[in-house]
C-alpha positions in Angstrom: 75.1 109.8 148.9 78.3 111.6 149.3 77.8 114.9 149.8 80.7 116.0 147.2 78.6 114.1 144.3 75.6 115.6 145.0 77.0 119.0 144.8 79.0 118.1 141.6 75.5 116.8 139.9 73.8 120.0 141.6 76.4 122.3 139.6 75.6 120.4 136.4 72.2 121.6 136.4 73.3 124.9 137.1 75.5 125.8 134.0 79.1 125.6 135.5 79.8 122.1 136.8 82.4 119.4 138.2 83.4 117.0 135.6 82.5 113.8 136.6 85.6 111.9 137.0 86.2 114.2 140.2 83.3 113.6 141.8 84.4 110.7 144.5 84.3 109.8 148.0 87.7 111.4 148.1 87.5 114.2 150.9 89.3 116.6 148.8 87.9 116.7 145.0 89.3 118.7 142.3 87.3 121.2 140.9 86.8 121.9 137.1 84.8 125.1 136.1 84.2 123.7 132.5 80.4 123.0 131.5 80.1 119.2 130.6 76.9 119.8 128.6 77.8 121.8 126.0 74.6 121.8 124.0 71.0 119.6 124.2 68.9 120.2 121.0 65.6 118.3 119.7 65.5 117.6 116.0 62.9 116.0 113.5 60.9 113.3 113.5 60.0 110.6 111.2 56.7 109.0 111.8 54.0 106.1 110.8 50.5 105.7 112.0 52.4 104.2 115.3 55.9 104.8 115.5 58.3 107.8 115.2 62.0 107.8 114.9 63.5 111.1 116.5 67.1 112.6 116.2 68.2 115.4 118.7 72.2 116.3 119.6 73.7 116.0 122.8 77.1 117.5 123.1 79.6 117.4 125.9 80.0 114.3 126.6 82.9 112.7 124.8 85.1 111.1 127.2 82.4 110.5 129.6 81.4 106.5 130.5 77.7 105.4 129.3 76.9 104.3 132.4 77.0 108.1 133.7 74.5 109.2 131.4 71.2 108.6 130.0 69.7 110.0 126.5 66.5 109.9 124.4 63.0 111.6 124.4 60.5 112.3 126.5 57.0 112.1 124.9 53.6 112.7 125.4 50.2 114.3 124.7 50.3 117.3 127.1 52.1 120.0 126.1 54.5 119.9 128.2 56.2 116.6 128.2 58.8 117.0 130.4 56.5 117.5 133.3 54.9 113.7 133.0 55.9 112.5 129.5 56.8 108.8 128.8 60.7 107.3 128.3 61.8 106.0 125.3 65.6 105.9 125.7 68.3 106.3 122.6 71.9 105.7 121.3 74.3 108.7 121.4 77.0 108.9 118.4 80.4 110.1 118.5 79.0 113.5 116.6 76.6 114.0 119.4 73.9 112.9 117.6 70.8 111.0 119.4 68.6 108.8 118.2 65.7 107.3 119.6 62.5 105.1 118.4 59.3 105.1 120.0 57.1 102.7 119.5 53.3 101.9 120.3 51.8 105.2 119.4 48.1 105.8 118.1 47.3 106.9 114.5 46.5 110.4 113.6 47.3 111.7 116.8 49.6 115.1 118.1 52.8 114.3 120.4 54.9 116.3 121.8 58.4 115.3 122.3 61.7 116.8 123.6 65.3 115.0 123.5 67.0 114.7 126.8 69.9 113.9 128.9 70.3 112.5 132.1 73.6 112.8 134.1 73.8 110.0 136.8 70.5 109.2 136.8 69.8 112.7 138.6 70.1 115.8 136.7 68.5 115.8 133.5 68.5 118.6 130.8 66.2 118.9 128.0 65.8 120.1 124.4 62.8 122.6 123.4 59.9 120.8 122.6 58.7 120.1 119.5 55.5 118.3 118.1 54.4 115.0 115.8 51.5 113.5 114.5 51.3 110.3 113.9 49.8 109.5 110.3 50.3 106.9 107.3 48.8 109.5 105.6 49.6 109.8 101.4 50.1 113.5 99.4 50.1 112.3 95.4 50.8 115.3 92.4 48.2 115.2 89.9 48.8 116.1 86.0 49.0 120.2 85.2 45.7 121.3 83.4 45.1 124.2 81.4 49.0 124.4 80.4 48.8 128.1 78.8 51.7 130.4 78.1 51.9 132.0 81.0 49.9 129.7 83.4 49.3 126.7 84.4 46.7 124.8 87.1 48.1 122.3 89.4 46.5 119.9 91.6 47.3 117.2 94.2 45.5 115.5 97.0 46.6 114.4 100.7 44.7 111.9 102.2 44.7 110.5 106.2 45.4 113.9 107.3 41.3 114.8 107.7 41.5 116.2 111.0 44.5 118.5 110.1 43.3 119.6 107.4 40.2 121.6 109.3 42.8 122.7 111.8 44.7 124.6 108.6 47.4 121.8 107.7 50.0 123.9 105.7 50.1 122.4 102.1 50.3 123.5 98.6 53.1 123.0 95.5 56.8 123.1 95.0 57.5 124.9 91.1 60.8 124.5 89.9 62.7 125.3 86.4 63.3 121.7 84.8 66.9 122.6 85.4 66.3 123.0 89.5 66.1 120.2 91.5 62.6 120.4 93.0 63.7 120.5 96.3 65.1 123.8 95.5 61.5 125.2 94.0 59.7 128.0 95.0 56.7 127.1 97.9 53.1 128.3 97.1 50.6 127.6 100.0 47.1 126.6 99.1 44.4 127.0 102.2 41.4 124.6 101.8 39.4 122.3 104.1 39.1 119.5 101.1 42.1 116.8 100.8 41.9 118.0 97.1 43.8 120.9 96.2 44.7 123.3 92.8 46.5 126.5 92.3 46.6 128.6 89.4 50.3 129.4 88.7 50.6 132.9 86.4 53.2 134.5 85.1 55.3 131.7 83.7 57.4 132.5 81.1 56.6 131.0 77.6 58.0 128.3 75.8 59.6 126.9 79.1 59.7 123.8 80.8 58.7 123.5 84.6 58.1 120.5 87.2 56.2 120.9 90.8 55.3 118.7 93.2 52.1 118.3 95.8 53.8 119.0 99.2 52.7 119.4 103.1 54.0 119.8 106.3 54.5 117.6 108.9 56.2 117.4 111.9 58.3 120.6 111.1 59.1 118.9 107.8 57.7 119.1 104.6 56.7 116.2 102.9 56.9 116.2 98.6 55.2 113.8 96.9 56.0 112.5 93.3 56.7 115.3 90.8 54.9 115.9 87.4 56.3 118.4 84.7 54.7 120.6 81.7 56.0 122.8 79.3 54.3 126.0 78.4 53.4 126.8 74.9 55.0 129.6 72.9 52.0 132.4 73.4 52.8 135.4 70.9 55.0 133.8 68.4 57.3 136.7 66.8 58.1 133.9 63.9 54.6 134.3 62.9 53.0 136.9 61.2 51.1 138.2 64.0 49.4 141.1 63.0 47.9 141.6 66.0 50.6 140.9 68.6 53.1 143.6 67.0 52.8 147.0 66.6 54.4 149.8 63.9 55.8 152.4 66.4 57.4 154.0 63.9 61.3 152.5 64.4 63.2 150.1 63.2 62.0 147.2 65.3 58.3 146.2 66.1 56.8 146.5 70.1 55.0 143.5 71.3 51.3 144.4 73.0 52.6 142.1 76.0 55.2 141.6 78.6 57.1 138.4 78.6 54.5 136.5 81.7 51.5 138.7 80.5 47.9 137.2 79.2 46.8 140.4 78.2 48.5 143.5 77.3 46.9 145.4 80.7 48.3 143.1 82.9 52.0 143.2 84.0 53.7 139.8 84.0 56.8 138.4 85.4 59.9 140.9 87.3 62.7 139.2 86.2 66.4 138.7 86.6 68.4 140.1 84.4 69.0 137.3 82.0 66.6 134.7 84.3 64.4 133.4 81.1 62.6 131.3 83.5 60.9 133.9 86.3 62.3 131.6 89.4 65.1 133.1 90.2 65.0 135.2 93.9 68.3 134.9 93.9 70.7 138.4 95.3 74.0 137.4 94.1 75.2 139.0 91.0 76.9 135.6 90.0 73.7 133.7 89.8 72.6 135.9 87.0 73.8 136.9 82.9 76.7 139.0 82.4 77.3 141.0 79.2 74.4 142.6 76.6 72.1 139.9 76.2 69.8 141.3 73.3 69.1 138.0 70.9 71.2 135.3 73.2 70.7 132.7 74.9 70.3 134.6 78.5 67.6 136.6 76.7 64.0 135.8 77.8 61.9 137.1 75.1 64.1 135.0 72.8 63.4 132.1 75.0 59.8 132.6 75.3 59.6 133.0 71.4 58.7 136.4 71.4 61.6 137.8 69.7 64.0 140.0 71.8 64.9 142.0 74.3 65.3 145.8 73.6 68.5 147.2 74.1 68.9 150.7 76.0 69.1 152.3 72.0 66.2 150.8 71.2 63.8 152.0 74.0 65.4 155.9 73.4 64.2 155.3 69.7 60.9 154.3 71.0 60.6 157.2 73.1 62.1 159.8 70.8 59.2 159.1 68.9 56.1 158.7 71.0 54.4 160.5 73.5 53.3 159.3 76.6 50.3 159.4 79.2 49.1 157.9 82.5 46.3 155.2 82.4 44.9 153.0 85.0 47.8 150.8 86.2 50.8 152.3 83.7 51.4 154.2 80.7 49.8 154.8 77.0 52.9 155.0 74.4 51.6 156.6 70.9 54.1 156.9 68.2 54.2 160.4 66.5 55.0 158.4 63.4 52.3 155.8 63.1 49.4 156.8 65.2 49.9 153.5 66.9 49.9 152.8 71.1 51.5 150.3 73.2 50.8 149.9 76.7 53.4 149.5 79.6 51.9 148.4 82.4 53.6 149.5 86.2 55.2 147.0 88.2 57.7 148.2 89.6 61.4 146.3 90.8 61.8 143.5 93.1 65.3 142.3 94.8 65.0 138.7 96.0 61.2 138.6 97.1 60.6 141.8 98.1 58.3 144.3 95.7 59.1 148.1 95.7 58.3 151.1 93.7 55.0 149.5 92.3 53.7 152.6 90.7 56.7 152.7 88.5 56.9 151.2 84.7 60.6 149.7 85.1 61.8 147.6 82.3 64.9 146.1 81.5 67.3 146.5 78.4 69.3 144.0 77.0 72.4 146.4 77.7 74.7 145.3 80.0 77.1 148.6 82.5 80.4 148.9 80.5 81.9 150.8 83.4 80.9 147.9 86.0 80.2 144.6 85.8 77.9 143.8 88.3 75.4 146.3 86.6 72.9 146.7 83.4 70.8 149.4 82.0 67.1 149.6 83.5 64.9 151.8 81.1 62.0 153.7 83.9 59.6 155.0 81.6 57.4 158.0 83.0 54.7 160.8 81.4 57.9 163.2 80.7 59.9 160.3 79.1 62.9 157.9 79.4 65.5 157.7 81.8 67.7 154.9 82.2 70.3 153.9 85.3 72.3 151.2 86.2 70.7 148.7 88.5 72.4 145.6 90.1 71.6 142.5 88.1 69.7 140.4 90.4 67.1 143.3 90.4 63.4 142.3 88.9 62.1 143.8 86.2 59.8 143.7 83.7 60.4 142.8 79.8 59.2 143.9 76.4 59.8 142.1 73.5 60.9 143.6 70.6 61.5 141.8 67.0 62.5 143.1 63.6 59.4 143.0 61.1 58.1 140.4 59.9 57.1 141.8 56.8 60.1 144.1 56.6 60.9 145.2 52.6 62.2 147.5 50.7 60.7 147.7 47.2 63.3 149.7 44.8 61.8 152.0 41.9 62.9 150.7 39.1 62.7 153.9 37.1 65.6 155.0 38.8 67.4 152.3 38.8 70.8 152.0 36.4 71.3 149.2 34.5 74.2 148.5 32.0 77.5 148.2 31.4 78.5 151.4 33.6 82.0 150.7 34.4 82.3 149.2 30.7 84.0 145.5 32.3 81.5 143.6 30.3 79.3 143.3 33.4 75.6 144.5 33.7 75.6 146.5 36.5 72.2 146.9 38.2 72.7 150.0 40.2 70.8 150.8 43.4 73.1 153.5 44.6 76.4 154.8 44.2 77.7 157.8 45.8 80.0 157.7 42.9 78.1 156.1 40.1 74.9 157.9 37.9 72.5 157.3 41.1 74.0 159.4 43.1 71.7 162.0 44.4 69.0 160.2 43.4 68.9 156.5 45.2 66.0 153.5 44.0 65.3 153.2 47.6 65.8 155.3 51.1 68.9 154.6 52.0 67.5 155.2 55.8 65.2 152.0 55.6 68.5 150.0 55.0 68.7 148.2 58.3 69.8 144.7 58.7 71.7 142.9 61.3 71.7 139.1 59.2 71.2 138.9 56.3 69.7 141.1 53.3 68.5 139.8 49.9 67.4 141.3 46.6 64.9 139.4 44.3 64.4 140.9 41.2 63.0 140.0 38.1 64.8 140.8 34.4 63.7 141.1 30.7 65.5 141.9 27.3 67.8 138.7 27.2 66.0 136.1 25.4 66.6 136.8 21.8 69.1 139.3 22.4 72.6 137.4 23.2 75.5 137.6 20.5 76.0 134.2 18.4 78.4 131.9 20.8 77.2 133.5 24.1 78.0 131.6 27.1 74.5 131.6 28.1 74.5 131.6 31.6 75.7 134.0 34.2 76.9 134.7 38.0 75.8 137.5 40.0 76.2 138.8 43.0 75.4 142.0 45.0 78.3 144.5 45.6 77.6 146.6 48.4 78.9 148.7 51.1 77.7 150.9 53.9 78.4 154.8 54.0 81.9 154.0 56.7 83.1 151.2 54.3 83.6 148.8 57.2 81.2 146.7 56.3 80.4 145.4 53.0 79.9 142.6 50.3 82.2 142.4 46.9 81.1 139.3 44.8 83.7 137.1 43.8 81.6 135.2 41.5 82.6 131.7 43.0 79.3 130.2 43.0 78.6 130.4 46.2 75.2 130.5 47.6 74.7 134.1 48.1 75.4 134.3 44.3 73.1 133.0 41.6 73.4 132.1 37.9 71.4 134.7 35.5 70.2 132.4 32.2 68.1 134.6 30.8 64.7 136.5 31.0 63.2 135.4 34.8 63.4 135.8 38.5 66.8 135.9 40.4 68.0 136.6 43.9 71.2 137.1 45.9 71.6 138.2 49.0 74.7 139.1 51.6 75.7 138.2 55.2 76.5 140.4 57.7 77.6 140.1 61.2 76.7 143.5 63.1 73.7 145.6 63.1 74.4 147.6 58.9 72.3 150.7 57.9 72.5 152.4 54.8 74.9 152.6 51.9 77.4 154.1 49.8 78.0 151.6 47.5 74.7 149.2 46.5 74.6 147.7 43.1 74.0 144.0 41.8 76.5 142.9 39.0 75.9 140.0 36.6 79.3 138.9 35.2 79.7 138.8 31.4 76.5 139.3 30.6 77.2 142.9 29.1 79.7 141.5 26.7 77.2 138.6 25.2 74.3 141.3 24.4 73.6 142.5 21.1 71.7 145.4 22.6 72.5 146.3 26.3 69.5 148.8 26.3 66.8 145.9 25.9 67.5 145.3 29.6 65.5 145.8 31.8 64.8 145.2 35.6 60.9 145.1 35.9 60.5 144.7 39.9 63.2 144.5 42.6 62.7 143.9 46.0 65.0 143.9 49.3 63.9 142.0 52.2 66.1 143.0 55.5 66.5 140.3 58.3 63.7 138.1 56.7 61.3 136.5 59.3 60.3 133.6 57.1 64.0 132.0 55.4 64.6 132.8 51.9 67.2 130.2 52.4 66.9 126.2 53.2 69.6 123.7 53.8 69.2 120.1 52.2 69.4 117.1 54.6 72.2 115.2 52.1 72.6 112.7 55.2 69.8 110.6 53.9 71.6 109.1 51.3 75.3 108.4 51.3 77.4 110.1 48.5 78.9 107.9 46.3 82.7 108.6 44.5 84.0 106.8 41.5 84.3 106.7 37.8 81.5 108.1 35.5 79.5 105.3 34.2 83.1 103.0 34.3 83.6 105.8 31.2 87.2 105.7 32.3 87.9 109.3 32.3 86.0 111.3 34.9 84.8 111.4 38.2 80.9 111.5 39.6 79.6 112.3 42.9 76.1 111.2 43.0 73.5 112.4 45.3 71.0 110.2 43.9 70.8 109.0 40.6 68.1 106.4 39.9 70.2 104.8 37.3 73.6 104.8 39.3 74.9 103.3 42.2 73.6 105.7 44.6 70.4 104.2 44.4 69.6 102.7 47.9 66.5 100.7 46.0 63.9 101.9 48.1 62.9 104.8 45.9 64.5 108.6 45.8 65.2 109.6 49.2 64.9 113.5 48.6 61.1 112.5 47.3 59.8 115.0 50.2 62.4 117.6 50.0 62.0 120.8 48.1 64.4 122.5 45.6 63.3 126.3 45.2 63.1 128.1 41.9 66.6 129.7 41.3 70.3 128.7 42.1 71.0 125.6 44.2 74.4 125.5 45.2 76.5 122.3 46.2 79.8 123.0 48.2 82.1 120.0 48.3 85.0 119.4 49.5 87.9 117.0 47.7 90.8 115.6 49.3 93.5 112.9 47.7 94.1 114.8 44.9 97.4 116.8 46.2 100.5 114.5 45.2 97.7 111.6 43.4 98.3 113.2 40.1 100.1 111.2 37.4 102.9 113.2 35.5 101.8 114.9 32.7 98.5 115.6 34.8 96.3 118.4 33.5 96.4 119.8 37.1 92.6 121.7 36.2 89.8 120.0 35.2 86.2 120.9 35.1 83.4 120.3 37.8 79.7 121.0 37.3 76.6 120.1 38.7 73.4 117.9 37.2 70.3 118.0 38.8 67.0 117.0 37.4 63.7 117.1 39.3 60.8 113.8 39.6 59.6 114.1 36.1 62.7 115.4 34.9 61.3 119.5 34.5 62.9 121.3 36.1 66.4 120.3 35.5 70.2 121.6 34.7 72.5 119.6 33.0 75.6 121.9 33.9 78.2 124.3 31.5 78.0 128.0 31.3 78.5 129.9 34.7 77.8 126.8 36.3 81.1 125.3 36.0 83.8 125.3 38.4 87.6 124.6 37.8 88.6 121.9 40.4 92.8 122.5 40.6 93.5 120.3 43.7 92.5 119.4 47.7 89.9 122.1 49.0 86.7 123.2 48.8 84.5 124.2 45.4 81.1 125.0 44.6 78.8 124.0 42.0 75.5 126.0 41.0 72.5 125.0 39.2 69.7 127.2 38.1 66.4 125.8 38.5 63.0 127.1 36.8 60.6 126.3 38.9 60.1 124.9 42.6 59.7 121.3 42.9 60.3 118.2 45.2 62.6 115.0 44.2 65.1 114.1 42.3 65.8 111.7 39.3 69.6 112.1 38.6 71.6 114.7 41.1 75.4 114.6 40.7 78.3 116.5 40.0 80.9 115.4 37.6 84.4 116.5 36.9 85.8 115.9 33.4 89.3 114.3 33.2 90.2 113.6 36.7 89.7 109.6 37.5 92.1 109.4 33.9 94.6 111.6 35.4 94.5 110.2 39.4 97.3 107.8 40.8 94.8 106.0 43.3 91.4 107.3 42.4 89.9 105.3 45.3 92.0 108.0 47.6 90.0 110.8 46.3 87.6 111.5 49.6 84.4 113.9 48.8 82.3 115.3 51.5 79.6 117.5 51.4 79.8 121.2 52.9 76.5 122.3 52.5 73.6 122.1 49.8 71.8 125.3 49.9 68.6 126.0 47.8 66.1 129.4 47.9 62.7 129.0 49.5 59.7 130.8 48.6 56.7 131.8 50.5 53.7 129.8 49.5 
C-alpha cells in the first residue's frame, strides 16, 4: 500500500484526518485537517422472534464515494460486539441515517449490537452499544375494575417475555386525561414476576374521564399496547343533599369533609395545578395552566369533580375568622366558634413538576387569581396560629377544598312583622320585608345579614283574605313581582309587571312565588318588598290580608325553576278555528292542527303549581297591517292539563298587548302540579282580520318557563 494512504486512514482513526480524495499515489498530497467522521451513533431497534431492523447515524460523509466506505451493525451475544460480533451491512441516507436488517436470529434471546462505519475497508469506528431481545412477545390492556371516584384498578398481561420477566422486565401502565394523547401519559411501573399485572391508581379526580394503556420496555423502547378508558363517578355530590359530606362552619358557604382526590376525609388527595381539574398535569410552564379567578368555572376542579367549588382567598379568611385550629396526626382540626362543627385539613404539602416539598404543611389553593401579576394566584397555608396566604406560581401543586352554598339554604320571614297593604297608596299591595324608608325600618321580617345570594333568590309565600273580599267588577287576577335592592343600590330588582317569569299572577287566596336574578355575589338590603299590582284597588277590605308563611330560598340547590322542551312538537300559526278574526299559536291542542296524531307529546312533562310563562316572539307584523289597523290587539295564554284541572283559559293580568314585531309574554296561573296537556295555545284577538299577508307572521318560541317543586 502507499505509504501516504495508510497514514491518511491512520489519521482517520485518530480524530483529525486527510480527506480521502487526497490520499493518492501522488508524492506530494494535500493535507486537510477537517475530521471526515463527524458523528457515529447507534439507535433503536425493531425486532421479531428472528429478525431486528436497527437505525444508527453516520455523519461526515456526504460527498464521499460508496465504495470508500462501509456501514451497518455489528452484532452479537457477548457483550462486547465489536470485539468478535457478526456483519450485517446497511444503506446510508442522505440525512446520515443507517439502516440495517439482520436476519436469522433466535427467539427470546439478548443481542448486543453497535452501528459502525468502515473507511476503505480499514478503519472502522463504532457507535456505543446497545442491546435487543428478540421476542414475538404480546402486552394486551385489560378493562379498569373497581372504577371509584378517586381510584381505579388496572390490569394487563405480557406474554413470551417469561424469562425477562424474572430478570425485572420494566412494565406497568400509561394514564392519560381523555384529552392527552396516551403517548403523552404519565408512566407507573409495576414489579412482579407473573405475566399478569394490576395497579391501583388513587387520587383521581371525580367525575373525569381517563384512558391507560398496558406498556413495557424493550429494546430501550417502550412498547404500549391497545388502550382502554373509564370515567370515574361523581363521589361527594354537592347537588345532593348530603348531610354528611358538608359541614355548617358557621359562614356563608358549606366545607366539604374531603379534598378533591380524597376517599376519606384523613387522607390528602391530589396536589394540583392551579386550574388542572384532571391531577395529570407536571407541567412548569405558567401557560399550560388557568389564568384569572377560577371559583365556579370551567378551570375549577371541585366544580368538575361535582363537588361544588373552589374557595376563593375571602372565603378561607371567613373560615378562619371563625374557627380555631389544632394539630392532629397528619394535619389540622378546624372547629368553628359558631357551630361547634370540625373539618379536617389534612398536610401535603406543594409540589412543582414531580418533585414534593414542604410535606408537613396544609397548603391549599384559592380560587383567586394575583391582580398585581399574572403568572401568580393566592395559596391559603393554614397552620395552628391561623391563615396566611401568598402568591405562588401557577404550575405549583396544591391541594383543594370544596366549598358549595347550602343546600338547604332559607330564610323564613316572620310574618308578624311583615307590612302588608297599600303603603305607598298606588293601588298596589305592598308586602314589605324591609324598607329603610318604609314602616319596617328598624325592625326587618328577616336578618338582613343572612341575605346572600350570588344567582338567584326567590320568595314563596302563601296569602289569605282575597276570596270573598274583591269589589264588584274586579279584574280578578294580578301580577307581582319582588322590588328589591341592596344597601349600595347597585344592585337590584324593580318589577315591571310584564309577565315575565320572575313575576307571577296573584288570583286569589293560595301559594305564589317570584324570584330575581342577579349576576354578582348580593348581601343584604335596603329596599325588599314584594308588590302585587292592582290588587289594593279591587279589595273591599285591605286589612283581611294576610301573608300567613313566607319563605326566601338564596342560590337554591334543587331548581325552583324548569324549562319546557317545546321542540317536541312544532308550533303551529294561523287563524283561530278558520274564525276569521284572530290568530292561534298552538302548542298542542288535541282538537287543532297541532296534533301530530300520536297522542300529546308533553304527556311526561310537568307544569308546576303557579305561573307558567310563554315568551314568544312575532315577526311580519311591522308594515303587514291593513289601513285602518287597530295597531294593539290582545294576546293571552290557554293551557289546560290531561283531564282538563288544572287549567287557565286567559283574561285578567294574564293578558298581554301585542303592538307589533318583538318579543311578549304570556302567563298562566296554574292550581296544582300536573303532567300533560289537552289544549295549550296562545291567542291574539283581532290580528289575522287586520294582517296584509297573515302567512308572513313568523312565531318562535323564546322560552316556556314553569315553577318546580320539591317532591
Amino acid at each position: 500500500m502507499n505509504t501516504k494512504i495508510l497514514a491518511c486512514l491512520l489519521s482517520l482513526s485518530m480524530g483529525a484526518s486527510y480527506a480521502l480524495t487526497s490520499c493518492s499515489d501522488v508524492d506530494d498530497p494535500v493535507v486537510n485537517t477537517a475530521a471526515i467522521l463527524k458523528e457515529v451513533t447507534t439507535g433503536g431497534a425493531e425486532v421479531t422472534a428472528t429478525s431486528a431492523t436497527v437505525t444508527g447515524t453516520v455523519k461526515g460523509l456526504a460527498g464521499q464515494s460508496s465504495q470508500a466506505y462501509t456501514v451497518g451493525v455489528v452484532y452479537g451475544t457477548n457483550e462486547d460486539p465489536t470485539a468478535a460480533g457478526s456483519r450485517a451491512a446497511g444503506t446510508l441516507a442522505e440525512d446520515g441515517t443507517v439502516t440495517t436488517t439482520i436476519k436469522g436470529l433466535t427467539d427470546n434471546v439478548t443481542y448486543y449490537y453497535a452501528t459502525f462505519v468502515t473507511l476503505q475497508g480499514t478503519v472502522t469506528q463504532y457507535g456505543e452499544v446497545k442491546s435487543f431481545i428478540t421476542t414475538d412477545a404480546a402486552i394486551a390492556t385489560a378493562d379498569a375494575a373497581s372504577v371509584k371516584a378517586t381510584s381505579a384498578i388496572l390490569g394487563g398481561t405480557v406474554n413470551g417475555m417469561q424469562d425477562e420477566l424474572a430478570a425485572g422486565l420494566v412494565r406497568g401502565f400509561v394514564v392519560a386525561p381523555a384529552a392527552v394523547a396516551i403517548e403523552n401519559g404519565a408512566k407507573f411501573e409495576v414489579e412482579s414476576a407473573e405475566n399478569t399485572m394490576n395497579l391501583e391508581l388513587t387520587g383521581l379526580v371525580p367525575n373525569t374521564a381517563y384512558h391507560y394503556a398496558a406498556f413495557m420496555t424493550v429494546n430501550g423502547a417502550d412498547v404500549l399496547a391497545a388502550d382502554q378508558a373509564f370515567t370515574t363517578p361523581v363521589g361527594v355530590n354537592a347537588k345532593e343533599e348530603s348531610l354528611d359530606d358538608y359541614v355548617d362552619m358557621g359562614t356563608r358557604l358549606e366545607w366539604c369533609r374531603y379534598n378533591v382526590g380524597a376517599a376519606v376525609e384523613t387522607e390528602a388527595g391530589t396536589l394540583l395545578g392551579y386550574g388542572d381539574v384532571t391531577g395529570f398535569n407536571y407541567s412548569v410552564n405558567v401557560a399550560d395552566y388557568a389564568a384569572g379567578d377560577i371559583t365556579g368555572t370551567d378551570a375549577d376542579v371541585a366544580k368538575a369533580a361535582g363537588m361544588g367549588m373552589i374557595p376563593t382567598a375571602a372565603d378561607w379568611a371567613d373560615l378562619m375568622a371563625v374557627s380555631t385550629v389544632t394539630a392532629v396526626d397528619g394535619g389540622l382540626k378546624v372547629t368553628s366558634n359558631v357551630t361547634g362543627n370540625s373539618i379536617i385539613l389534612p398536610a401535603a404539602g406543594k409540589r412543582e413538576g414531580t418533585e414534593v416539598s414542604s410535606k408537613d404543611l396544609a397548603m391549599y389553593w384559592t380560587g383567586t387569581a394575583c391582580a398585581t401579576a399574572a403568572d401568580y394566584a393566592t395559596l391559603a397555608t393554614i397552620g395552628t396560629e391561623g391563615l396566611a396566604t401568598a402568591n405562588a406560581l401557577r404550575y405549583t401543586g396544591a391541594l383543594v377544598r370544596p366549598v358549595r352554598k347550602p343546600y338547604v339554604n332559607e330564610v323564613e320571614a316572620d310574618v308578624t312583622k311583615l307590612a302588608v297593604g297599600d303603603i305607598e297608596n298606588n293601588g298596589r299591595i305592598r308586602i314589605e320585608i324591609y324598607n329603610e324608608y318604609g314602616k319596617t325600618s328598624g325592625n326587618p321580617a328577616v336578618d338582613l345579614a343572612s341575605i346572600s345570594f350570588e344567582k338567584q333568590m326567590v320568595a314563596d309565600f302563601t296569602l289569605s283574605g282575597i276570596n270573598g273580599n274583591l269589589k264588584e267588577g274586579a279584574v280578578g287576577s294580578y301580577r307581582a313581582g319582588f322590588e328589591y335592592s341592596d344597601p349600595s343600590w347597585a344592585i337590584g330588582y324593580w318589577s315591571s309587571f310584564d309577565g315575565n317569569a320572575q313575576d307571577c299572577l296573584v288570583t286569589g287566596d293560595g301559594d305564589y312565588r317570584v324570584c330575581m336574578n342577579t349576576w354578582t355575589l348580593t348581601e343584604g338590603a335596603i329596599v325588599f318588598c314584594i308588590d302585587i299590582q292592582g290588587l289594593g284597588a279591587d279589595l273591599v277590605d285591605i286589612e283581611q290580608v294576610k301573608v300567613e308563611n313566607l319563605v326566601i330560598s338564596l342560590d337554591p340547590a334543587q331548581p325552583k325553576y324548569a324549562e319546557v322542551d317545546t321542540s317536541v312538537n312544532p308550533v303551529w300559526v294561523g287563524n283561530k278555528e278558520d274564525n276569521g278574526t284572530d290568530i292561534r299559536v298552538e302548542f298542542y291542542n288535541e282538537y287543532g292542527p297541532s296534533n301530530p296524531g300520536t297522542g300529546d307529546p308533553y304527556a311526561d312533562v310537568t307544569f308546576g303549581q303557579g305561573t307558567t310563562v310563554a315568551s314568544l316572539h312575532f315577526e311580519g307584523i311591522d308594515g303587514n297591517l291593513k289601513a285602518g289597523a287597530a295597531g294593539s290587539y290582545t294576546g293571552s295564554m290557554s293551557l289546560a292539563i290531561a283531564g282538563w284541572w288544572p287549567s287557565w283559559w286567559g283574561g285578567g293580568a294574564s293578558d298581554t298587548v301585542v303592538t307589533g314585531d318583538g318579543d311578549y309574554n304570556f302567563p298562566a296561573y296554574l292550581e296544582a302540579t300536573k303532567e300533560g296537556t289537552v289544549v295549550w295555545c296562545v291567542d291574539i284577538a283581532g290580528l289575522y282580520q287586520d294582517l296584509v299577508d297573515p302567512a308572513a307572521l313568523k312565531v318562535t318560541v323564546n322560552s316556556v318557563i314553569t315553577p318546580v317543586h320539591a317532591e
